[in-house]
Short mmCIF file of the C-alpha atoms (twelve columns), coordinates in Angstrom:
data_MODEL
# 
_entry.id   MODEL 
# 
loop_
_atom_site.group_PDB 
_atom_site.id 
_atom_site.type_symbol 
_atom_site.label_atom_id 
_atom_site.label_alt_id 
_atom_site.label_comp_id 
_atom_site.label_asym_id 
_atom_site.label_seq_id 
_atom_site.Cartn_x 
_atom_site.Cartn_y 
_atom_site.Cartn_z 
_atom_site.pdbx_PDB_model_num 
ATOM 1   C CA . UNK A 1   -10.028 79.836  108.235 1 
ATOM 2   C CA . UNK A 2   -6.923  77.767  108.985 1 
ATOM 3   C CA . UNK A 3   -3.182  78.029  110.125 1 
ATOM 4   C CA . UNK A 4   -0.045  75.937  110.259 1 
ATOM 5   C CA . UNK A 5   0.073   76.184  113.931 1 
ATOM 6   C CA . UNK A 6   -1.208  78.441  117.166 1 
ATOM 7   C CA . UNK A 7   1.695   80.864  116.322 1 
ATOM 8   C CA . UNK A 8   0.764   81.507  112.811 1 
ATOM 9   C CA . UNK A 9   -3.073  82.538  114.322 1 
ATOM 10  C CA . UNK A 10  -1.576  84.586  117.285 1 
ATOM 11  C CA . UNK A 11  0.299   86.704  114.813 1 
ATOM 12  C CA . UNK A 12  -2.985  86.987  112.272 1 
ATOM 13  C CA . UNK A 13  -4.951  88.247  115.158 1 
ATOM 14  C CA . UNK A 14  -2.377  90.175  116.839 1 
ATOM 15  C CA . UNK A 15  -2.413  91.985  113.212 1 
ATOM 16  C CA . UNK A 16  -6.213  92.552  113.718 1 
ATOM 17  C CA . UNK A 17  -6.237  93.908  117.079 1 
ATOM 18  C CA . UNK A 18  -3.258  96.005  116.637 1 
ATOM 19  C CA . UNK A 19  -5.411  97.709  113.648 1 
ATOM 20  C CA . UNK A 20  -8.409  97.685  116.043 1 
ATOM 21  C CA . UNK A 21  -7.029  98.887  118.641 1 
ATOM 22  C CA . UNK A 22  -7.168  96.510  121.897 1 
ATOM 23  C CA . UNK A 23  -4.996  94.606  124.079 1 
ATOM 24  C CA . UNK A 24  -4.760  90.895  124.108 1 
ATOM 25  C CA . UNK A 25  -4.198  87.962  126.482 1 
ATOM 26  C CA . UNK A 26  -4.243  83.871  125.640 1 
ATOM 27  C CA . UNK A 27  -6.547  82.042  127.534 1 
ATOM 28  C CA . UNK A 28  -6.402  77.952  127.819 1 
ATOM 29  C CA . UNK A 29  -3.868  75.854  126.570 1 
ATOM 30  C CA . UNK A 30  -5.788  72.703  126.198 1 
ATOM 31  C CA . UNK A 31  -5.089  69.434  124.364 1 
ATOM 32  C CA . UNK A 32  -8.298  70.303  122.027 1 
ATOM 33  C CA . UNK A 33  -8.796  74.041  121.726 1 
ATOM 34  C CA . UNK A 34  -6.660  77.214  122.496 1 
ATOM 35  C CA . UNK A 35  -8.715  81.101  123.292 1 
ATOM 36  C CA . UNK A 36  -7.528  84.550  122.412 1 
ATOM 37  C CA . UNK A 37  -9.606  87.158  124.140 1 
ATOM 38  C CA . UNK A 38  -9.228  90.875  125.063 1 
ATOM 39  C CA . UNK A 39  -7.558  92.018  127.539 1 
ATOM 40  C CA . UNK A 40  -10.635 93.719  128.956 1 
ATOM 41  C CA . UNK A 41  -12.224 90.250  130.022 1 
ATOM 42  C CA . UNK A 42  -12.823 89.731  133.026 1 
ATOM 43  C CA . UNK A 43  -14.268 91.551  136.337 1 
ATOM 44  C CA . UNK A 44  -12.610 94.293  138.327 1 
ATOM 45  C CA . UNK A 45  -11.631 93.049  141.887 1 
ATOM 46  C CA . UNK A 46  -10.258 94.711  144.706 1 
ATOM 47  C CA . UNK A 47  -9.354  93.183  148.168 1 
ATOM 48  C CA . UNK A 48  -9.058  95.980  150.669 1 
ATOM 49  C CA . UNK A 49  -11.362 96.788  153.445 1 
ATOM 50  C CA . UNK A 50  -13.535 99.912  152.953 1 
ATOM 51  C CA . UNK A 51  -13.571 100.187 149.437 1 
ATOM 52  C CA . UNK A 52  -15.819 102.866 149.291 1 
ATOM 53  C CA . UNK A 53  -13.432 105.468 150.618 1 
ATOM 54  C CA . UNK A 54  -10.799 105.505 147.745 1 
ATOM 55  C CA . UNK A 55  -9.664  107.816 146.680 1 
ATOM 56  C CA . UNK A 56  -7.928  106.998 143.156 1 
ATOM 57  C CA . UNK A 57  -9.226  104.580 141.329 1 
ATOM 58  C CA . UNK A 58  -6.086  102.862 139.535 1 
ATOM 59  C CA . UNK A 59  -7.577  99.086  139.749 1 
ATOM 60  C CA . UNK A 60  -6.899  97.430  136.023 1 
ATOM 61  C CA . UNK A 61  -10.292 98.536  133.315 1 
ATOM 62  C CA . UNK A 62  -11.613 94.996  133.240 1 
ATOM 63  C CA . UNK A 63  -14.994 95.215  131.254 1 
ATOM 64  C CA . UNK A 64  -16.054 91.286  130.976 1 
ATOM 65  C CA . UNK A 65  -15.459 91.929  127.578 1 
ATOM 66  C CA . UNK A 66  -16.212 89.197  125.507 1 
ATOM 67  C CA . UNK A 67  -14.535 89.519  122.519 1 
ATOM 68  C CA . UNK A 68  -12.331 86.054  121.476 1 
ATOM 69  C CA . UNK A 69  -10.936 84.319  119.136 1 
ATOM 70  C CA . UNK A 70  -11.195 80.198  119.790 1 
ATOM 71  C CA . UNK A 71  -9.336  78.003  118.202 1 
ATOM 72  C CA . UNK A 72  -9.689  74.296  117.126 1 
ATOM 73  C CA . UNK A 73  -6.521  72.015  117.382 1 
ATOM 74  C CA . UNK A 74  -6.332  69.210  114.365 1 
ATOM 75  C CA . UNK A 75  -4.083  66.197  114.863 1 
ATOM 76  C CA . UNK A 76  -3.027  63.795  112.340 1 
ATOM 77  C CA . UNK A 77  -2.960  60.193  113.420 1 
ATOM 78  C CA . UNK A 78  0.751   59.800  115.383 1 
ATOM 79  C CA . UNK A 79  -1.434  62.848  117.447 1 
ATOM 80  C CA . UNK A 80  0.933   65.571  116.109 1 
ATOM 81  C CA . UNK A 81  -1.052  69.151  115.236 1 
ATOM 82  C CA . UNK A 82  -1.067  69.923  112.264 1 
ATOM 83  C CA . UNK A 83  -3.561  72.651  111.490 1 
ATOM 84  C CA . UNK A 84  -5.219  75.448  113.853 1 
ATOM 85  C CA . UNK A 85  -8.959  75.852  112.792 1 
ATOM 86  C CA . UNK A 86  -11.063 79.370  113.782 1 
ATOM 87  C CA . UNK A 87  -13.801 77.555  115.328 1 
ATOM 88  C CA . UNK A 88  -15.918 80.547  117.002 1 
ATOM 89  C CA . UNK A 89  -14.936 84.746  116.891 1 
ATOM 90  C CA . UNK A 90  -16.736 87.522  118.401 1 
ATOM 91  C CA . UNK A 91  -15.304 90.618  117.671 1 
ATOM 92  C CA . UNK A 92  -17.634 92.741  119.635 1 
ATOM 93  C CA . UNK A 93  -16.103 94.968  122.648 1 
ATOM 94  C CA . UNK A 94  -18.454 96.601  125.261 1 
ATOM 95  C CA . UNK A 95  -15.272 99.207  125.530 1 
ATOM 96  C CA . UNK A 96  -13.730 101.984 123.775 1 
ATOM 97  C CA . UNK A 97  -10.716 100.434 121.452 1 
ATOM 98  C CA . UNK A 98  -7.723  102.915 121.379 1 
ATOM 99  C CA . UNK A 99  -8.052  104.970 118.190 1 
ATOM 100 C CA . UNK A 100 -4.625  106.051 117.989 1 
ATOM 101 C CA . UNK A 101 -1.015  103.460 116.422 1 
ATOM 102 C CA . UNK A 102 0.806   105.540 119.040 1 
ATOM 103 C CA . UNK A 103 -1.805  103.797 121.946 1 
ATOM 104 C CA . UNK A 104 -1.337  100.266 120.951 1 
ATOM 105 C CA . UNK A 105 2.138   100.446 120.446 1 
ATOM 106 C CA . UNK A 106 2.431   100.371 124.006 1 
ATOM 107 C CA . UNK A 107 0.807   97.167  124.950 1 
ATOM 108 C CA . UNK A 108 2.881   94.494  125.582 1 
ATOM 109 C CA . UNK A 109 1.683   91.829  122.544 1 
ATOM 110 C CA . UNK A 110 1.858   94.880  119.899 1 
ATOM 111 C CA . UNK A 111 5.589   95.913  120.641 1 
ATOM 112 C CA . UNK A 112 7.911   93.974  118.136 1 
ATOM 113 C CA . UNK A 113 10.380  92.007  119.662 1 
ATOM 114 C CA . UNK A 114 13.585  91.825  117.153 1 
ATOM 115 C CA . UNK A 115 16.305  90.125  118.650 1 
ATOM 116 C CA . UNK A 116 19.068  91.168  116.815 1 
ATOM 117 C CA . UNK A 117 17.548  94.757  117.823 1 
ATOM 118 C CA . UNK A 118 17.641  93.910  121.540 1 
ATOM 119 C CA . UNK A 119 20.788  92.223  121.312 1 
ATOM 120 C CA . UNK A 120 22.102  96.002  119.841 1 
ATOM 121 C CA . UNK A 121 20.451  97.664  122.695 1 
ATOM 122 C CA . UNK A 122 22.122  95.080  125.726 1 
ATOM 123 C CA . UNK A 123 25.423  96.024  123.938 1 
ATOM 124 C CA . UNK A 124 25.089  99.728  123.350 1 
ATOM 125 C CA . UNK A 125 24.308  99.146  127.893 1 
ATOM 126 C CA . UNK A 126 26.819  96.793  128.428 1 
ATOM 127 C CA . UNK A 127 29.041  99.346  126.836 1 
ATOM 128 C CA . UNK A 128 27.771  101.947 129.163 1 
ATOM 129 C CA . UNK A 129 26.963  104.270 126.862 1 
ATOM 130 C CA . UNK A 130 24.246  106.905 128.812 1 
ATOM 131 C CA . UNK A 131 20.433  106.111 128.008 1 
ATOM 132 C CA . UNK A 132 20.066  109.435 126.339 1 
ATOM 133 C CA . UNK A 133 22.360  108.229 123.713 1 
ATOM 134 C CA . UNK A 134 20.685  104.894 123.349 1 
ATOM 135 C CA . UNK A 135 17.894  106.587 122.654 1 
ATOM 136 C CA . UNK A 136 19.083  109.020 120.462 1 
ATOM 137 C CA . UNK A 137 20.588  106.349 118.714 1 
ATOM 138 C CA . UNK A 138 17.460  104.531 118.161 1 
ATOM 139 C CA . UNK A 139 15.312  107.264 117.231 1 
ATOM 140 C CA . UNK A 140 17.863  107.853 114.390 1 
ATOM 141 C CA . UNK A 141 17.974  104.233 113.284 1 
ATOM 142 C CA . UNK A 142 14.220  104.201 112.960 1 
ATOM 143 C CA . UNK A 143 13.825  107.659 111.207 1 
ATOM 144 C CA . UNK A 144 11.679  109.299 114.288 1 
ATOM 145 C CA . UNK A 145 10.830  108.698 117.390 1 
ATOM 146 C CA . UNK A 146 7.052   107.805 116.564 1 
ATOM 147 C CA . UNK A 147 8.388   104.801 114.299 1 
ATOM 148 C CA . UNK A 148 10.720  103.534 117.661 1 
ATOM 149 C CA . UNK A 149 9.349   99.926  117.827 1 
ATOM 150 C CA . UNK A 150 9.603   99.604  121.594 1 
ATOM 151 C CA . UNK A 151 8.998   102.782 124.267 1 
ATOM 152 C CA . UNK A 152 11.860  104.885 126.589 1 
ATOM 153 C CA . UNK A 153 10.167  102.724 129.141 1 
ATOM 154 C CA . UNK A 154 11.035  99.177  127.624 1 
ATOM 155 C CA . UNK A 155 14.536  100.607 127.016 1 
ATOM 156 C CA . UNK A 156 14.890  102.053 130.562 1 
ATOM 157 C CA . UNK A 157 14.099  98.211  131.801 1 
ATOM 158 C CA . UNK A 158 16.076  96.033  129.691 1 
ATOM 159 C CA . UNK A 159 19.022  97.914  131.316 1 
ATOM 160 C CA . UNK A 160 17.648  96.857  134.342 1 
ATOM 161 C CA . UNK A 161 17.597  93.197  133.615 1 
# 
């Protein structure tokens, strides 16, 4: 399978692991090839002395999960890309995917990023109109809070920015 460019396969497997339910993260940016993997990969580490006596264990669920998506870069003579090849996928996860729209929705890669939403939202806070009412607003523009593209959270922070 091909694309136009690394966006066009970001957003085709951003579709996919929406629907399956997982995270994502981009791996290397090089000249030749570009990775997609899970958000799971990698190994748990924590740096504190004695780290048998914790108590909570709130260290990030990496798995070395090795699902991926790598992608082949194709230039043109002047050196210009101009296609994105699927060169190798593994869709396998050795962890639970999140079952539920209302999970994923959460994770940063699945929220959708309008801007002429978020440029509504800066000027409803510029206007200093109470977060309550923003998100009043918002629930009622979207016909329910479950179909809210971005969480109370995300709205609670842009103020802060």
């Amino acid at each position: 399978m091909s694309f136009r460019n690394r966006e066009e396969a970001r957003k085709f497997y951003s579709i996919y692991a929406e629907e399956v339910g997982f995270g994502l993260c981009y791996g290397n940016n090089k000249p030749y090839s570009y990775i997609i993997h899970c958000n799971n990969e990698g190994n748990n580490t924590y740096f504190k002395k004695k780290e048998e006596l914790r108590v909570r264990d709130n260290t990030s669920k990496k798995t070395h999960c090795m699902s991926k998506m790598k992608l082949k870069r194709i230039y043109d003579e002047n050196k210009e890309e101009i296609a994105v090849v699927i060169e190798y996928v593994d869709l396998m996860h050795n962890h639970p995917c999140f079952k539920k729209k209302q999970e994923t929705i959460n994770l940063s890669e699945h929220k959708e990023k309008d801007p002429v939403f978020l440029e509504f939202v800066d000027d409803l806070q510029a206007a200093d109109v109470p977060h309550h009412s923003i998100q009043n607003i918002v629930r009622d523009m979207h016909g329910g809070g479950e179909h809210v593209p971005i969480t109370k959270r995300d709205l609670e922070n842009r103020q802060l920015m």
